[in-house]
C-alpha positions as CSV (number, residue, x, y, z in Angstrom):
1,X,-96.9,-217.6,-45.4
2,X,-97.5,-221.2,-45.6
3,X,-96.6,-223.6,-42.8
4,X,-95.2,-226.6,-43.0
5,X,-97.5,-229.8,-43.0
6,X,-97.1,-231.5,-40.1
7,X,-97.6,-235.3,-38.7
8,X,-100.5,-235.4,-36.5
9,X,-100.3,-238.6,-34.0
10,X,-103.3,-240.4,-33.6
11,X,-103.8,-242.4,-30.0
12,X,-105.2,-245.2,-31.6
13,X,-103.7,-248.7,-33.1
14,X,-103.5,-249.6,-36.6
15,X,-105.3,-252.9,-37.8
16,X,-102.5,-254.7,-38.2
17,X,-101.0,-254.3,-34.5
18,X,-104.4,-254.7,-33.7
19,X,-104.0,-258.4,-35.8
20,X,-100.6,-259.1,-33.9
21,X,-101.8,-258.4,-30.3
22,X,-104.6,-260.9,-30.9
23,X,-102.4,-263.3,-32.4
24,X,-100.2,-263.4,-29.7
25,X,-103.3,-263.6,-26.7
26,X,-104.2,-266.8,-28.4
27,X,-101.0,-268.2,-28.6
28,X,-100.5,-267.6,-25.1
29,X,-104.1,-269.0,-24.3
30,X,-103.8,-272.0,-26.6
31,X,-100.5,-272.8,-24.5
32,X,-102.0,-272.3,-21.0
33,X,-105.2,-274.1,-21.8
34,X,-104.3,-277.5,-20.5
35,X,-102.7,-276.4,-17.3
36,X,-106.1,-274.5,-16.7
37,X,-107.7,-277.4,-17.3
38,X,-105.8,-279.2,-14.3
39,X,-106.8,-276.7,-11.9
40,X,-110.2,-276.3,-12.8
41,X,-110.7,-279.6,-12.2
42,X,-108.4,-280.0,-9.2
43,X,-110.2,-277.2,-7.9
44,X,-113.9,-279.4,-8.0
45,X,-112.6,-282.2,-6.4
46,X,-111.4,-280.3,-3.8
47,X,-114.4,-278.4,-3.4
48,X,-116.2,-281.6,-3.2
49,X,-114.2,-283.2,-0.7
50,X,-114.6,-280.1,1.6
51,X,-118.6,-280.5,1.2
52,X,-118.7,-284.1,2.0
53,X,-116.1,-283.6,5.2
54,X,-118.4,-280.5,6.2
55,X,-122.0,-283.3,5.9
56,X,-120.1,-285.8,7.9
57,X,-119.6,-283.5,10.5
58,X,-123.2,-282.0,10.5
59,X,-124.3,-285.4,10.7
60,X,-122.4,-286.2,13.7
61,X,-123.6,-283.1,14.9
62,X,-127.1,-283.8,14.4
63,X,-126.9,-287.4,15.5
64,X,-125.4,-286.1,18.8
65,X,-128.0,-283.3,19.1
66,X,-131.1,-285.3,18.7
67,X,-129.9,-288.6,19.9
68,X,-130.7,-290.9,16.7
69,X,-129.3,-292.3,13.9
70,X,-128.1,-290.1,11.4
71,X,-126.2,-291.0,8.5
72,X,-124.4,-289.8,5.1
73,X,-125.6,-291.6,2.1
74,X,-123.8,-292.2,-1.4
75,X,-126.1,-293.5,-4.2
76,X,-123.1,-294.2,-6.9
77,X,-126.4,-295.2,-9.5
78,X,-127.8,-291.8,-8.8
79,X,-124.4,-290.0,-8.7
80,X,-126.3,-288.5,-5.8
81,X,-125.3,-288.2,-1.7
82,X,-127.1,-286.6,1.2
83,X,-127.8,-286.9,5.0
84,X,-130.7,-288.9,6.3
85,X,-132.4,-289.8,9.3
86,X,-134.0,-292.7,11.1
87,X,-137.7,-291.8,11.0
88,X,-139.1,-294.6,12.8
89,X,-138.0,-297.5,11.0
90,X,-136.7,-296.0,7.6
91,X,-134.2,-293.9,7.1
92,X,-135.7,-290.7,4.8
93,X,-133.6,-287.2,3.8
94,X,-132.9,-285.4,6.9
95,X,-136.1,-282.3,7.3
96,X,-133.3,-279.4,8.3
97,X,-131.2,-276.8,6.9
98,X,-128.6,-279.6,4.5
99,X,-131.8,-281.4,3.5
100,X,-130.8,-282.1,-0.5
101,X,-129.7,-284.4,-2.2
102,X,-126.6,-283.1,-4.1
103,X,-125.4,-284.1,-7.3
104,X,-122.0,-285.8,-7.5
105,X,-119.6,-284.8,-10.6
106,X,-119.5,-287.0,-13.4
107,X,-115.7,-287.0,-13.5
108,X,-114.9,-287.9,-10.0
109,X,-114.9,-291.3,-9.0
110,X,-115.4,-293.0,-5.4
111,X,-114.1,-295.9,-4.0
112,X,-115.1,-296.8,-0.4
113,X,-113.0,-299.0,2.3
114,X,-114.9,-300.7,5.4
115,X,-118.1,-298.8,4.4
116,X,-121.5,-300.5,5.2
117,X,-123.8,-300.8,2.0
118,X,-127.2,-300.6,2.6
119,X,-129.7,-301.4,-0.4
120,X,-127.1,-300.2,-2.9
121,X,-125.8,-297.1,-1.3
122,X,-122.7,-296.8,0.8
123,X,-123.8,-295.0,4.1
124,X,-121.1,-293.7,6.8
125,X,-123.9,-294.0,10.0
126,X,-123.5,-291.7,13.2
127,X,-124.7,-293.6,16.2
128,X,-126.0,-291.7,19.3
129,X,-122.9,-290.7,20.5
130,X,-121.6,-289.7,16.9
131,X,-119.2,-292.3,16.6
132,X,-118.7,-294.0,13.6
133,X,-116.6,-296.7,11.6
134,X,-113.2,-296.6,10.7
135,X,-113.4,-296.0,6.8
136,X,-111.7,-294.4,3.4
137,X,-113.5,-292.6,1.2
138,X,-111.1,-291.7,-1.8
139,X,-112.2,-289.5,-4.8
140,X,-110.2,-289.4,-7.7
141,X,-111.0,-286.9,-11.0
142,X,-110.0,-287.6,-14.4
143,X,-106.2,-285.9,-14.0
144,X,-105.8,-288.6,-11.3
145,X,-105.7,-286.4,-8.5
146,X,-106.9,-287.9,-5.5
147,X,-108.5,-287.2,-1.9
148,X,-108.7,-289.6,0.3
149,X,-111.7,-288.8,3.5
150,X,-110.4,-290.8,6.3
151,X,-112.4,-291.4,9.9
152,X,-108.8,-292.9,11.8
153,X,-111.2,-293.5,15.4
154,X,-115.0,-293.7,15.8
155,X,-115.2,-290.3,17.1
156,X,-112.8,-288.5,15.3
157,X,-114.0,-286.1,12.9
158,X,-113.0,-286.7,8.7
159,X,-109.9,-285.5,7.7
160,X,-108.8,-284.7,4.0
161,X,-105.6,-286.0,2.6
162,X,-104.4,-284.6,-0.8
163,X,-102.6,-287.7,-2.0
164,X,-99.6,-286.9,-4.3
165,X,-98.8,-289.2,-7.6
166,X,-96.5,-291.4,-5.5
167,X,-99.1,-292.3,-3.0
168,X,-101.2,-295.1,-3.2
């Protein structure tokens, strides 16, 4: 006796839901795209804020800790900063665990307020004691989002302010 033919399921996907699936992940992609944009580059700016705050404190630390001038250096020209030292009568790239020069984003702007310049770069300078100047550093990226480093009393240590659209 014969049996009857039966339908065997497959566990697989045909082409064409295959084709729709796809379809609809780059719709969804294309649409979030921008907004990922945002927070990638949100994201470096506040990654770069957090490194420069966490120099300015080594180099209080190490100005304290060795008793000289120590200072953070931003060469805009460069689109370099590092920490430096006063060897003798120049200052030269601190010789200790942060000694780099780091690269500063493209993207991100600086602007500096009551910071010394000192042949073309803007330095923040730790005296003996650590204390420095009262000063603004704000970064900005290209989505206008803005940080703003600010030293509110010589001995204070940086503090980061995430400053909304409204702020100035």
């Amino acid at each position: 006796m014969k049996r009857p033919h039966r339908h065997q399921a497959h566990g697989g996907f045909t082409l064409l839901e295959l084709i729709l699936v796809m379809i609809i992940l780059c719709t969804v992609l294309a649409m979030a795209a921008p907004s990922l944009k945002g927070f990638f580059s949100s994201r470096q700016l506040n990654s770069l804020a957090e490194q420069i705050q966490l120099l300015t404190r080594y180099a209080r630390i190490q100005a304290v800790s060795e008793a000289r001038y120590v200072r953070v250096e931003f060469d805009l020209n460069r689109r370099q900063y590092g920490v430096t030292a006063l060897e003798g009568s120049r200052y030269e790239l601190l010789k200790k665990d942060f000694a780099a020069w780091y690269k500063m984003p493209t993207d991100i702007e600086f602007e500096f307020e009551n910071v010394n310049i000192d042949q073309g770069r803007y330095v923040l300078q730790f005296d003996l004691r650590g204390h420095t100047k009262l000063c603004r550093i704000r970064l900005r990226d290209g989505n206008d989002n803005r940080i703003d480093l600010v030293c509110r009393t010589p001995a204070e240590n940086f503090q980061l302010i995430v400053l909304n659209e409204n702020d100035v």
